[in-house]
C-alpha positions as CSV (number, residue, x, y, z in Angstrom):
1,X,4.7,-11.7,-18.7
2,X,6.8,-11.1,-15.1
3,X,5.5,-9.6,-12.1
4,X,6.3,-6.4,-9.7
5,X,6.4,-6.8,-6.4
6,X,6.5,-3.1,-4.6
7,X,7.0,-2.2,-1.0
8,X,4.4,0.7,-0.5
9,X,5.0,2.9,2.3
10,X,1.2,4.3,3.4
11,X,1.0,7.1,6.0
12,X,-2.3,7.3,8.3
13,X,-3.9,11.2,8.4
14,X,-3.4,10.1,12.5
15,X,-2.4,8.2,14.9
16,X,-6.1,7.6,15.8
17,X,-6.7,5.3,12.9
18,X,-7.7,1.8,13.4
19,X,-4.9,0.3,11.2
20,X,-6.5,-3.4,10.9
21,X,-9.2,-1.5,9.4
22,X,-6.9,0.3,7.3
23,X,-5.6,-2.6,6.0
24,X,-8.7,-4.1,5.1
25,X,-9.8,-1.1,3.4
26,X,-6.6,-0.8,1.1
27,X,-6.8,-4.5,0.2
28,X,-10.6,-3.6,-1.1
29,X,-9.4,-0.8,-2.9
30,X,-6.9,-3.1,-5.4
31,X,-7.4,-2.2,-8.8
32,X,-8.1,-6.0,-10.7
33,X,-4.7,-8.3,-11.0
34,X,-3.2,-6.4,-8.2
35,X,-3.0,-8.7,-4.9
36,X,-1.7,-7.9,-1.4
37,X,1.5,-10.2,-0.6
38,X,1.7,-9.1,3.3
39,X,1.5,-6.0,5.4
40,X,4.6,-4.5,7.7
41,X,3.9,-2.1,10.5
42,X,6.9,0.7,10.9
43,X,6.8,3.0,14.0
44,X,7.5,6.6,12.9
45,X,7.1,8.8,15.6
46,X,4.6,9.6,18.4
47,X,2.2,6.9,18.1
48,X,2.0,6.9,14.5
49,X,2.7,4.0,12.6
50,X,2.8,3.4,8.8
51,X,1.6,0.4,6.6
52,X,3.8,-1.3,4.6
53,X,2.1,-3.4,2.2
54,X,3.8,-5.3,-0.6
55,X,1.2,-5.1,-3.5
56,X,2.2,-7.8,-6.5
57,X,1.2,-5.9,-9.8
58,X,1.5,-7.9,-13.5
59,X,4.8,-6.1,-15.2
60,X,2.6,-4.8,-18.0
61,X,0.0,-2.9,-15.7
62,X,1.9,0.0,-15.9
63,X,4.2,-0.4,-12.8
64,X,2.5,0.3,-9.4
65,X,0.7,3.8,-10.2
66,X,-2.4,2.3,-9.8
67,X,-2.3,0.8,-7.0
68,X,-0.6,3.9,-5.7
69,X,-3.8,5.9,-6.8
70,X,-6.5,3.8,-5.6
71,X,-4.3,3.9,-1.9
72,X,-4.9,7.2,-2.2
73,X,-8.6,7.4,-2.4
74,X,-9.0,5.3,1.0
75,X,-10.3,7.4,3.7
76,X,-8.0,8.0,6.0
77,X,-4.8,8.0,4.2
78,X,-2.5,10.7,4.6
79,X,0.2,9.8,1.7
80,X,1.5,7.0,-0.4
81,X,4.9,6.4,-1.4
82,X,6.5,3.8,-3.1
83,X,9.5,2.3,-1.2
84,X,11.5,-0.4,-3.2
85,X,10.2,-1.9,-6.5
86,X,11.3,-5.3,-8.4
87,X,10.4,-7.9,-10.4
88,X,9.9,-11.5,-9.7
């Protein structure tokens, strides 16, 4: 059994949010064999700035989808996108 690594692309609902308390919050949120393999900050515009967390997911989990959902449900997060996606 392989692994996924995916670059996830998380947009704060502001600029306002504390992001190190983001980050915490979306490492807590991991679904179980899903671990957090480092966090890049990208400046979009106006004081926002996105997290870009590459989550390592087992290949037979179903691809990324749920780590994508349980992003999702973390207060104060605006969207999720997956941005590149490969094995390892």
């Amino acid at each position: 059994m392989g692994k996924v690594a995916a670059k996830i692309k998380v947009m704060p609902e502001s600029p306002d949010i504390d992001l190190d308390d983001l980050q915490e919050r979306l490492e807590a949120s991991l679904p179980e064999g899903a671990k957090i393999n480092g966090f890049e900050r990208d400046e979009v515009a106006f004081g926002l700035v996105a997290l870009l967390p590459t989550v390592i997911v087992p290949d037979d989990a179903g691809g990324t989808e749920a780590a994508e959902e349980s992003f999702s449900g973390v207060d104060g997060v605006e969207s999720v996108s997956v941005e590149n996606v490969g094995r390892i």
